[in-house]
N, C-alpha and C positions, 0 to 999 in steps of 0.2 A: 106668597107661595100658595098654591092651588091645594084644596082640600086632597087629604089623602099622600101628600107629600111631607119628606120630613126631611131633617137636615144630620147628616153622620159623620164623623172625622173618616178622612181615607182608610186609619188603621181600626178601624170597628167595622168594615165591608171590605176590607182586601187584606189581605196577606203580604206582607214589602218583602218581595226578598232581593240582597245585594248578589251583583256577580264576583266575578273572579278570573283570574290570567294565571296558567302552569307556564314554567320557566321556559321561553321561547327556545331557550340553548337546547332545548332534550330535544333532538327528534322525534324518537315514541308519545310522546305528548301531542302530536300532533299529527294530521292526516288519519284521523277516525273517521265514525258515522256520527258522533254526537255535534249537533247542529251547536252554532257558538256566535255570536252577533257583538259586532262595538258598535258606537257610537257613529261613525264614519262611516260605516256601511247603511245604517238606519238613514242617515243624511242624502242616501242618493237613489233611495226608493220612493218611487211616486205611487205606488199603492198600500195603504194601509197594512194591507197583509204580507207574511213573508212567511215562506215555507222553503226555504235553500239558506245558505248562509256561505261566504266565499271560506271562510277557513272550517273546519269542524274538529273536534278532542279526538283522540283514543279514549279508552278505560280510565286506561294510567293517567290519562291528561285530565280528565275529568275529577278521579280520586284524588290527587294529588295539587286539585287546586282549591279555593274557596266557592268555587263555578257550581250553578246545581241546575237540576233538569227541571224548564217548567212547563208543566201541562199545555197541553192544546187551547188557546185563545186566552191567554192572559197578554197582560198590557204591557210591552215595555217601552218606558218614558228612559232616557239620556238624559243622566243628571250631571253630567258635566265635558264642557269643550263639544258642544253645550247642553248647553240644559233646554229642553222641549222635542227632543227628536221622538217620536212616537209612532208604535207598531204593535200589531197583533200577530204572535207566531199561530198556525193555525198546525205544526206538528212541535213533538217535545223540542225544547232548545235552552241554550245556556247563552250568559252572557258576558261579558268582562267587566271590572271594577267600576266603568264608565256608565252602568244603566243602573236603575232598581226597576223591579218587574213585580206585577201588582196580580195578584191571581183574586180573582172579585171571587164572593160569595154568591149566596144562591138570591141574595136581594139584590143584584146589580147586575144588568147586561155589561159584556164584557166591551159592545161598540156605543153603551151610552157613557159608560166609563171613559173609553177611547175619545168619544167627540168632546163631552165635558172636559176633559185634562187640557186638552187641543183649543179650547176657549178660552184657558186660564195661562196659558202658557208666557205672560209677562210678570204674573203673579209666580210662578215657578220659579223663575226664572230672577225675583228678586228675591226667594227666602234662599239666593245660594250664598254662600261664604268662600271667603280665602282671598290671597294675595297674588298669587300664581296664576289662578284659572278658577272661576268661582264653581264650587261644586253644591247641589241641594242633597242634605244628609237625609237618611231613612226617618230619624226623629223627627223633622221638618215637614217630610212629607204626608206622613201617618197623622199629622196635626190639622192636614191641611182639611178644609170642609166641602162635603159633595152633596148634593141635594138627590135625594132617593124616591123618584114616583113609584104608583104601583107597577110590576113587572109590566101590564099592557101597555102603559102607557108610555116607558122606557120604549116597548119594541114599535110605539106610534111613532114616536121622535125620529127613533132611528130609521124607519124607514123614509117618514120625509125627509131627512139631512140625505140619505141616500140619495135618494130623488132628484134631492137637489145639486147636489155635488155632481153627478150625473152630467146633469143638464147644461153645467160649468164644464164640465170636462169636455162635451159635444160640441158645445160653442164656439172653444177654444181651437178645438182642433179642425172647424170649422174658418176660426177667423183666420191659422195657420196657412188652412189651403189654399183662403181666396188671396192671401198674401203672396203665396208662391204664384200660385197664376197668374196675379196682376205683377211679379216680376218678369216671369217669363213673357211674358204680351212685350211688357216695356223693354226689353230685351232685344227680341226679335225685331220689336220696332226700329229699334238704337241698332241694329245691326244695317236692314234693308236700308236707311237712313245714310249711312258711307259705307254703301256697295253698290248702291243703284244711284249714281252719283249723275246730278241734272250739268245742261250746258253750261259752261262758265267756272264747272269747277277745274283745277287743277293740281297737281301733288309735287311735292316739296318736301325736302328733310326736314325735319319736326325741328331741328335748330335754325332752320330759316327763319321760322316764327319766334324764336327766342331771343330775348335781350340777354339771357342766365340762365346757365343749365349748373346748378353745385347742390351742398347737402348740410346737414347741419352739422353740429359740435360733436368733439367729442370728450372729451373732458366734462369728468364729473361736476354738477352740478349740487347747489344748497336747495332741503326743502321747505320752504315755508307755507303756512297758515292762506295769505295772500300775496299777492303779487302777478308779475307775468305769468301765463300760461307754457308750461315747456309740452310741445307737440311729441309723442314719439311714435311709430307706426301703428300699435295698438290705440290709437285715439284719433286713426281717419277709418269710418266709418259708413256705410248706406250714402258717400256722395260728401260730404261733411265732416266737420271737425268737430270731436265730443268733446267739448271742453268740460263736461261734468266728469270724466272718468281722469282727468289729465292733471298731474301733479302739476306746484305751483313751485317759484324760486323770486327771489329779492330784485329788488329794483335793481341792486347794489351790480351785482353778479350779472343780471341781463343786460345792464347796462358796457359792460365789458367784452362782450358778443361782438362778432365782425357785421355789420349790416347789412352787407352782401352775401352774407352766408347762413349765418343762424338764425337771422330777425327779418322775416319774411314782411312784405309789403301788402297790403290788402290789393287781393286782382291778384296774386302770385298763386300757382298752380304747385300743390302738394301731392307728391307720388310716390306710395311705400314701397320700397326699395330693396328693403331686406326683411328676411324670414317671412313675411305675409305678403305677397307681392301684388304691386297692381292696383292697389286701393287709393283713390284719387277724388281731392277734394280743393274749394278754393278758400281761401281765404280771407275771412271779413270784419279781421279788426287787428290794431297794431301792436298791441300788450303778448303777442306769442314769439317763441321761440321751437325751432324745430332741432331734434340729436340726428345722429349720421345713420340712422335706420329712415329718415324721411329725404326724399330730394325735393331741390326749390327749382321749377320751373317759372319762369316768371317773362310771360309775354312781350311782343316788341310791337304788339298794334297790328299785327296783322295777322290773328287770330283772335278772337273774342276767348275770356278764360273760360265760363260757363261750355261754349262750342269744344272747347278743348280738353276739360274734364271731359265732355259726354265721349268725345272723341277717341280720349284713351280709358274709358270705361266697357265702349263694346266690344263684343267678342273678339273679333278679329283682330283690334289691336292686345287684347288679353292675353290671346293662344299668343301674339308674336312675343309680346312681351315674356314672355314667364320660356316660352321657348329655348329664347336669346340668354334667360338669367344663367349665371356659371354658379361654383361653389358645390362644394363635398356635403358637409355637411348643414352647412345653412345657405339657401341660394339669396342672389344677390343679385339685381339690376346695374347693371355697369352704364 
């Protein structure tokens, strides 16, 4: 540790305090000015700071619960479901039984506080307890150890992590764009590509090219550990089948599968069918099974599958597609 630094338990430079919930049933409890933060909401802000909150107390809501008001720029960490969510309120706010909020003394920035917690957060994360849902208690926390430079040298840190984080953040939304562009390019390309159609081509109902046009199961299936892959439209993705995202079932079970129907052939063309529509990918190993949200197109040789993915991937067949789909509340490719 660098001269001039020292080492302090969280509860001897911050103040812990828990939150609190007034009984949802009161109405007057609810819809005030007093700002009010879960856990849940902390989970889906991508800036450290938070100055609005979606629900807020009354008076009554605020008196009447364990809830208390905490200053401008203390820390609140989410100590459970889960534990590491982290933000700085920058006006007063309150929070639910789900946070403890850290109000630092005059020896602790409150964003070197913030960044340090944000470092430690698998360390948090395993002083928590319980059977249920692990929760980290205030005595845990107050225990835990934060290392204290002098004031200047906290406001050095922080503004290189700024800096830096920054520079992450530009990058990202940098690499974002050149993504979209480089779709749109490949897009446009894939469009002119079967519109501006050379000599020799000619057109044909999409089941002149097919040996099988069906869908997959529909009967609940077993999950297991390992085994076949079962396909269902959320796991054809970018062109491709995501076989990381895609639950697994028994040899036993996929073996029982019709093979015309369910247990798709490598070279067989996958087209999501229902509620996502349109998303098209081929097939390149024999261990999958596809449910009745995927169709199995499956080529007769005079179409290439690769051509016929790309085929009903661009536009024009998209807008027919999704067009054509029927259904009230979830549409459907027929």
């Amino acid at each position: 540790m660098k001269r001039g630094w020292t080492t302090k338990r969280i509860g001897d430079v911050c103040e812990v305090v828990n939150g609190g919930t007034p009984r949802t049933s009161v109405a007057t409890y609810w819809g005030g000015e007093h700002l009010w933060i879960t856990p849940a909401e902390m989970g889906k802000r991508e800036s450290p700071y938070v100055d609005n909150t979606e629900r807020k107390l009354t008076d009554d809501g605020l008196r009447e619960s364990s809830a208390r008001m905490l200053p401008p720029y203390s820390v609140i960490l989410s100590s459970r479901a889960p534990i590491g969510h982290l933000v700085i309120n920058t006006r007063p706010m309150s929070t639910n039984q789900g946070c403890k909020s850290l109000i630092p003394d005059s020896t602790i920035e409150h964003k070197f506080l913030y960044y340090y917690l944000s470092s430690i957060v698998e360390l948090l994360d395993a002083l928590g307890t319980g059977a249920t849902f692990r929760e980290l208690s205030g005595g845990k926390l107050r225990e835990v150890s934060v290392p204290i430079a002098p004031l200047s040298e906290q406001r050095r840190i922080v503004g290189v992590l700024d800096e830096a984080f920054a520079g992450l953040a530009t990058a990202q939304a940098n690499t974002e764009k050149n993504v979209q562009n480089a779709r749109a390019l490949f897009e446009s390309h894939l469009h002119s590509v079967f519109t501006q159609r050379g000599e020799g081509w000619v057109t044909r109902p999409l089941a002149d090219c097919l040996e099988l046009i069906t869908y997959g199961f529909t009967n609940p299936m077993p999950t297991t550990l390992e085994g076949p892959y079962m396909i269902t439209a959320k796991n054809v993705v970018g062109g491709l089948v995501d076989y990381a995202s895609a639950r697994r079932t028994s040899r036993e079970a996929f073996c029982t599968l019709l093979t015309d129907k369910s247990r798709p052939e490598v070279g067989d063309v996958l087209l999501t069918k229902d509620g996502t529509l349109g998303r098209v990918a081929v097939v390149d190993r024999t261990d999958v099974c596809i449910n009745q949200s995927v169709a199995l197109l499956r080529p007769n040789g005079r179409m290439n599958p690769d051509f016929m993915r790309l085929l009903l991937s661009s536009s024009s067949y998209q807008k027919r597609m999704i067009a054509d789909a029927g259904g009230a509340t979830i549409k459907h490719i027929y």
